[in-house]
N, CA, C and O atoms as a GROMACS GRO file, in nm:
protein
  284
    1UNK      N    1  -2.342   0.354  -0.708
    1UNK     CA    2  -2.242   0.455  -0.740
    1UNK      C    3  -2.105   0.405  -0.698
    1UNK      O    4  -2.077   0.367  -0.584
    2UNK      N    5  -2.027   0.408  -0.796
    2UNK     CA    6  -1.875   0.366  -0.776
    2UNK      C    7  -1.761   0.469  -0.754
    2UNK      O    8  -1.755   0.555  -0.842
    3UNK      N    9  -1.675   0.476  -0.660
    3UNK     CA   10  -1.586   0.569  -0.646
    3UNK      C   11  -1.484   0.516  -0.721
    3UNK      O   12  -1.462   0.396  -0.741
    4UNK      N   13  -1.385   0.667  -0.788
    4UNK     CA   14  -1.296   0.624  -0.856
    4UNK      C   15  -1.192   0.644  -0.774
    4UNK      O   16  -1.213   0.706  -0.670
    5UNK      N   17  -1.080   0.603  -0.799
    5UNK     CA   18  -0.924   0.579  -0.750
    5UNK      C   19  -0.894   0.737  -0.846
    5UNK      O   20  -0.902   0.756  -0.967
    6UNK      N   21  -0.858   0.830  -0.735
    6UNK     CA   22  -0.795   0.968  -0.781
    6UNK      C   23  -0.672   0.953  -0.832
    6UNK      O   24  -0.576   0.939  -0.757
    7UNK      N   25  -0.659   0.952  -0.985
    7UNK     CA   26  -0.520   0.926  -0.966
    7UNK      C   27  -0.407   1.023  -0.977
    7UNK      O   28  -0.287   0.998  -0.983
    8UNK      N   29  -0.486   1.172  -0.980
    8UNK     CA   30  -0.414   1.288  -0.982
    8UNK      C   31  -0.320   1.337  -0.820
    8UNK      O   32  -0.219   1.401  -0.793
    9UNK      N   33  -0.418   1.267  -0.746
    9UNK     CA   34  -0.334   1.242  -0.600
    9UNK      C   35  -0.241   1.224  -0.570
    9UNK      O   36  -0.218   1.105  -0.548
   10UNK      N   37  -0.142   1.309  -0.551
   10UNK     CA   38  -0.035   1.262  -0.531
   10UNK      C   39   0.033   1.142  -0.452
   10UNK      O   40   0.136   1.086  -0.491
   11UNK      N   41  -0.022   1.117  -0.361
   11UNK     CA   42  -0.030   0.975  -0.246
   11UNK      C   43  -0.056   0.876  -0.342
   11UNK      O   44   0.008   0.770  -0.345
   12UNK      N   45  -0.188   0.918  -0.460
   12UNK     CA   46  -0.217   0.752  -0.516
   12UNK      C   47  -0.104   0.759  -0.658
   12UNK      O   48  -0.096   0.661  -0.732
   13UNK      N   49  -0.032   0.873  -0.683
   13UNK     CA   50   0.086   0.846  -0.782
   13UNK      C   51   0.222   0.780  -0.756
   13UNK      O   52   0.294   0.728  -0.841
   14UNK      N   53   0.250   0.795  -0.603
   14UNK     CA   54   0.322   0.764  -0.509
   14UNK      C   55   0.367   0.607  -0.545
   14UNK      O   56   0.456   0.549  -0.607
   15UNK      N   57   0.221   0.569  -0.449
   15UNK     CA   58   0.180   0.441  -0.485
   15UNK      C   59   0.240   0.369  -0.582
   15UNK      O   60   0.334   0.290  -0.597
   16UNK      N   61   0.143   0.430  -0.650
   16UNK     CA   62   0.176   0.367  -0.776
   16UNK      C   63   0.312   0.303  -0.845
   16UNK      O   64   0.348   0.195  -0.893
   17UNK      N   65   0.392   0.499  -0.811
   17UNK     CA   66   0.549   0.431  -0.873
   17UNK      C   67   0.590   0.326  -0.758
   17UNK      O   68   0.704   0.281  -0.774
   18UNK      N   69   0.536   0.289  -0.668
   18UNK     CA   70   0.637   0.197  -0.612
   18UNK      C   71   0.556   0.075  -0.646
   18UNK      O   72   0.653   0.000  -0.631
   19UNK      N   73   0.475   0.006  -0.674
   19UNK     CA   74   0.400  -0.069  -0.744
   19UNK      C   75   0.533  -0.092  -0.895
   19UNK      O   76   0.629  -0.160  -0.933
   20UNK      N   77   0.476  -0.020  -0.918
   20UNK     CA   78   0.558   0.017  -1.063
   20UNK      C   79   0.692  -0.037  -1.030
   20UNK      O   80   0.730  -0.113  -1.120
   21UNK      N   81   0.775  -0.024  -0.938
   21UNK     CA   82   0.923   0.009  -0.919
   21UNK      C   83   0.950  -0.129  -0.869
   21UNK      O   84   1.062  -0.180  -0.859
   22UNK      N   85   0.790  -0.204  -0.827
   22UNK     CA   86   0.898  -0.335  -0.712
   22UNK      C   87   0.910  -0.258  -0.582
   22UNK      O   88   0.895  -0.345  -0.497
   23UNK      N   89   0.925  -0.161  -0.531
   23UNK     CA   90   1.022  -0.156  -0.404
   23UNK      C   91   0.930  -0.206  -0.284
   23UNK      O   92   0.809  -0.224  -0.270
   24UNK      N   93   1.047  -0.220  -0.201
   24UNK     CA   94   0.961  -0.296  -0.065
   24UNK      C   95   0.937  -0.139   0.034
   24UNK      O   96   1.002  -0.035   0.039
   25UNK      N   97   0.828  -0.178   0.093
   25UNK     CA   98   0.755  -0.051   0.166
   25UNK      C   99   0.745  -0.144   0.316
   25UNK      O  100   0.766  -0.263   0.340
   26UNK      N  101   0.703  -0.028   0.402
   26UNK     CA  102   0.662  -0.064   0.542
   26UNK      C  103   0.585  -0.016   0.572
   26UNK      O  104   0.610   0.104   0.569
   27UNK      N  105   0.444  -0.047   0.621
   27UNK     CA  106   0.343  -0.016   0.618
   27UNK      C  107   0.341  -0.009   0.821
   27UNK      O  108   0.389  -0.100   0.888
   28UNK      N  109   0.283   0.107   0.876
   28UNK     CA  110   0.244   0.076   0.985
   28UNK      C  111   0.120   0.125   1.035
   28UNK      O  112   0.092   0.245   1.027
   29UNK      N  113   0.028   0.024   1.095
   29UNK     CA  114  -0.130   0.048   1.102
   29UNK      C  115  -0.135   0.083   1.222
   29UNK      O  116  -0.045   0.080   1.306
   30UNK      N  117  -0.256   0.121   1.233
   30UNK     CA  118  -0.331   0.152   1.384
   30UNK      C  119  -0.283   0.025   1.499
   30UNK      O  120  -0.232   0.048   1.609
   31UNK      N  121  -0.307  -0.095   1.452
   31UNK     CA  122  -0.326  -0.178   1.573
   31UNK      C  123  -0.164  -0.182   1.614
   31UNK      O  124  -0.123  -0.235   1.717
   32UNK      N  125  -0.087  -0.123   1.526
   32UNK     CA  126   0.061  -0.101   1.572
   32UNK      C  127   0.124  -0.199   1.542
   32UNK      O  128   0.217  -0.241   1.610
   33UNK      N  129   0.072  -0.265   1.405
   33UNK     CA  130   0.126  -0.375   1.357
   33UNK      C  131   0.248  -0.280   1.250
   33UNK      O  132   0.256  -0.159   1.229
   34UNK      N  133   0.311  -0.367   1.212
   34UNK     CA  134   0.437  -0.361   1.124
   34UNK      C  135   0.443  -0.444   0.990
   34UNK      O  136   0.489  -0.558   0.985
   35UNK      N  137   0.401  -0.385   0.898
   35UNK     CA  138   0.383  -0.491   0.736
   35UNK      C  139   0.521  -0.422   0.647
   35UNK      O  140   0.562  -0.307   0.632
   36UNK      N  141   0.558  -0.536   0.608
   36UNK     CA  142   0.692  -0.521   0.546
   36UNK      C  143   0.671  -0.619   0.405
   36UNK      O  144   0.670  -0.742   0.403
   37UNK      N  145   0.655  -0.529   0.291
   37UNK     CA  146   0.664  -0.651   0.223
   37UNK      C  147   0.633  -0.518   0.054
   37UNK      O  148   0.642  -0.398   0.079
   38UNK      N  149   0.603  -0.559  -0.089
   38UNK     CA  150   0.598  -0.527  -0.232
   38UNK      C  151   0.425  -0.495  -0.203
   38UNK      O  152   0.342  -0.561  -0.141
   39UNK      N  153   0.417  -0.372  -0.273
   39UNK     CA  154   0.275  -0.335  -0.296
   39UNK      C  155   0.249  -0.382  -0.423
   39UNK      O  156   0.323  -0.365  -0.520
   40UNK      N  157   0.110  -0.463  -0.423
   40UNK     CA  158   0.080  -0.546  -0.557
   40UNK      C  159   0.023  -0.454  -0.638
   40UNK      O  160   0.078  -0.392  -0.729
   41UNK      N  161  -0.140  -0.443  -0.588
   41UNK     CA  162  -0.224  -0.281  -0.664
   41UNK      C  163  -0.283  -0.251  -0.509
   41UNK      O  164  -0.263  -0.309  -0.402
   42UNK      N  165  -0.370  -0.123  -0.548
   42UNK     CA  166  -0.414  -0.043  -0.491
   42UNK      C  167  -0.577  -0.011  -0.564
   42UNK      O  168  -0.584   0.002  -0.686
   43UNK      N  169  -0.709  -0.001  -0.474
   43UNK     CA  170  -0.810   0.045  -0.483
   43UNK      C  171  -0.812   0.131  -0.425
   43UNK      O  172  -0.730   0.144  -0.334
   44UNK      N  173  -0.928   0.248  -0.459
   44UNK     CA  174  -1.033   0.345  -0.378
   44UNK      C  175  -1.014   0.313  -0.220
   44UNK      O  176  -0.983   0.408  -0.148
   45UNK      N  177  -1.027   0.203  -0.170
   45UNK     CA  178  -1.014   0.162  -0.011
   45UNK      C  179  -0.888   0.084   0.021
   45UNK      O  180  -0.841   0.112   0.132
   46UNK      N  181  -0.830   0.005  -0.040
   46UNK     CA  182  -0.725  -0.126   0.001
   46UNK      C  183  -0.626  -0.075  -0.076
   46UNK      O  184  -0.627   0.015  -0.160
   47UNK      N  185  -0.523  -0.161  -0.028
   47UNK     CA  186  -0.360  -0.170  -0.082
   47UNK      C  187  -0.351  -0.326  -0.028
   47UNK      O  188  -0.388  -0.375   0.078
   48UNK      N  189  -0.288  -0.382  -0.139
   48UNK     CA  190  -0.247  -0.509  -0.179
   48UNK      C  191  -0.072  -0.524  -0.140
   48UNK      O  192   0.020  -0.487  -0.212
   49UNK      N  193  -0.060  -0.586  -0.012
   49UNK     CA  194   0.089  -0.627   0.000
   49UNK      C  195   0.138  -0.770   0.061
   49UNK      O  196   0.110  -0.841   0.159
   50UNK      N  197   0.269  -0.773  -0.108
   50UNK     CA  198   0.302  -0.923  -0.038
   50UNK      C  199   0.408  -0.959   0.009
   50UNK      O  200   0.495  -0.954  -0.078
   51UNK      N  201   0.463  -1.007   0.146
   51UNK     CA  202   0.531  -1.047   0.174
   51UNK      C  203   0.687  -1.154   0.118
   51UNK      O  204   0.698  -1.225   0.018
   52UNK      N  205   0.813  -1.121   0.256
   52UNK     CA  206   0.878  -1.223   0.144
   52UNK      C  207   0.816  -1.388   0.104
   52UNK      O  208   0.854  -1.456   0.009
   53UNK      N  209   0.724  -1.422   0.194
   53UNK     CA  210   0.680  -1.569   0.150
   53UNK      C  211   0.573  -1.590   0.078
   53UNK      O  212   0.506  -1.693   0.088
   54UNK      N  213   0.542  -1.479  -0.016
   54UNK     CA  214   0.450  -1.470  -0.100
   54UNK      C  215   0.293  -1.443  -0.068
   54UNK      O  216   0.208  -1.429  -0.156
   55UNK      N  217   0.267  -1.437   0.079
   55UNK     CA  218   0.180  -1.392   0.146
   55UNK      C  219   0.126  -1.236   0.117
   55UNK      O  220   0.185  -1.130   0.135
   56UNK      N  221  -0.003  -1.262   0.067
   56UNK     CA  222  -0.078  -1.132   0.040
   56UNK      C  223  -0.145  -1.089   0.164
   56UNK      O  224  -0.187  -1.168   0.248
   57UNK      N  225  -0.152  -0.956   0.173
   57UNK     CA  226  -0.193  -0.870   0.243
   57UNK      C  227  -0.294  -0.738   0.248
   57UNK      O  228  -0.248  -0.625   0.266
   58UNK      N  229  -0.438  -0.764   0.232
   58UNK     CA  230  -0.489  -0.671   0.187
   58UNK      C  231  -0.531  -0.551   0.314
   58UNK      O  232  -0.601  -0.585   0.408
   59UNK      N  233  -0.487  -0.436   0.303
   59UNK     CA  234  -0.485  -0.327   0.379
   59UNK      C  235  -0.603  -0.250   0.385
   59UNK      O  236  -0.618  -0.221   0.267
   60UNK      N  237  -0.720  -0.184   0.462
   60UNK     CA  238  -0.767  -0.080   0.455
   60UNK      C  239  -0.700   0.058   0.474
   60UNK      O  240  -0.635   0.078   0.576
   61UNK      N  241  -0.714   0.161   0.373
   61UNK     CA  242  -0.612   0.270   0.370
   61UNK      C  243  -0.635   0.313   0.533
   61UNK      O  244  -0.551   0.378   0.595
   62UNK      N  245  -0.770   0.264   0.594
   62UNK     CA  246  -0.857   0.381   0.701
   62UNK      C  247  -0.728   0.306   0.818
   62UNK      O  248  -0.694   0.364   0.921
   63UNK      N  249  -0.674   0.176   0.776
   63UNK     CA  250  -0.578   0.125   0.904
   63UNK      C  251  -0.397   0.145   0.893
   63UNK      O  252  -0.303   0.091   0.951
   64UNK      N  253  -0.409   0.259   0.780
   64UNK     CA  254  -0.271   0.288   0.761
   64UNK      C  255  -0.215   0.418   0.889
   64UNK      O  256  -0.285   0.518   0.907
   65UNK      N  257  -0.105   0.402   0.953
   65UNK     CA  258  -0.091   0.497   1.034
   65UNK      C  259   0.018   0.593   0.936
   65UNK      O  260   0.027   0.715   0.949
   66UNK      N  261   0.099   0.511   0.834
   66UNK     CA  262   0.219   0.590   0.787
   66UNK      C  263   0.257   0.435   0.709
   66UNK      O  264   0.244   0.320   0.751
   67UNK      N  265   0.316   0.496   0.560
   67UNK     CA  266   0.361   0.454   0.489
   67UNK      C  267   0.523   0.491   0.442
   67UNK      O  268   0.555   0.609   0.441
   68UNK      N  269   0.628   0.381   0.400
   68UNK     CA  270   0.750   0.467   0.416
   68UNK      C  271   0.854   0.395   0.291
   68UNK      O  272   0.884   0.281   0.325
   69UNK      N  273   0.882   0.414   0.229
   69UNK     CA  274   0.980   0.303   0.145
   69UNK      C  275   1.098   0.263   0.221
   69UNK      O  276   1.147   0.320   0.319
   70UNK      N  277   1.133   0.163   0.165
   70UNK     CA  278   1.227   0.060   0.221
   70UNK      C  279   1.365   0.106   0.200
   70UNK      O  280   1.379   0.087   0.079
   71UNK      N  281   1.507   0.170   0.256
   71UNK     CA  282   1.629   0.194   0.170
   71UNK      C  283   1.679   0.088   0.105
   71UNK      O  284   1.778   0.100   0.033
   0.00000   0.00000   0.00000
């Protein structure tokens, strides 16, 4: 059984437009790390982010503490 990506969610429409948009986000997780960088895509569990040196970053949503766009 496969879970789908809600995409009526507002969080996963969110997403999305910034996917969509390019913009740079800041991601801050549990371990109190700090990710700064373009959300690529997004699954059911992960978010895809890459840095300025082209470094991908795959996220579990369960290690997101707060998500925020970049001004």
């Amino acid at each position: 059984m496969s879970i789908e990506l809600e995409t009526g969610l507002p969080s996963v429409r969110q997403i999305q437009t910034l996917i969509r948009e390019e913009r740079e986000v800041e991601l801050k997780l549990i371990t109190n790390d700090l990710i700064t960088g373009k959300m690529r895509w997004q699954d059911q569990h992960c978010i895809c982010v890459v840095d300025h040196y082209d470094q991908q970053t795959v996220i579990w949503r369960s290690a997101i503490v707060y998500m925020k766009p970049k001004l």
